[in-house]
Phi, psi and omega in degrees: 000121168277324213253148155257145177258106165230113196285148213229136208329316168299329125347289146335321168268298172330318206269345169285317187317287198301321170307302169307315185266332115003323204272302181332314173270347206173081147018261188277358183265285126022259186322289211298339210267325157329297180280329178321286187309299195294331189285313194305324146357271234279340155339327174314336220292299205287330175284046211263018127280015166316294163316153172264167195286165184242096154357304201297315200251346154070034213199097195301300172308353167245141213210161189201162200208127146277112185286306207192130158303000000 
């Protein structure tokens, strides 16, 4: 790994969110779709253009990977 991967409190919260509403319908769906989202993260480490640049901040180290809707 070259990169450290860190997510940042909004980002932490969304994935409790996102995590959270899932659960409502499906547990275990939940959990696994919760590890989906941090490994595709955490890929950033070795990958770190993967991700697109995050518009809001115009700032190549911060970077984000859209999974799904």
């Amino acid at each position: 790994m070259g990169y450290q991967v860190t997510l940042s409190p909004a980002a932490r919260r969304d994935l409790r969110d996102i995590v959270r509403y899932i659960s409502f319908d499906s547990p275990d769906r939940a959990i696994a779709f919760g590890q989906f989202l941090v490994s595709n993260t955490k890929r950033l480490a070795d990958f770190p253009q993967l991700g697109r640049i995050v518009p809001e901040f115009e700032n190549s180290l911060i970077r984000e990977i859209i999974v799904r809707s």
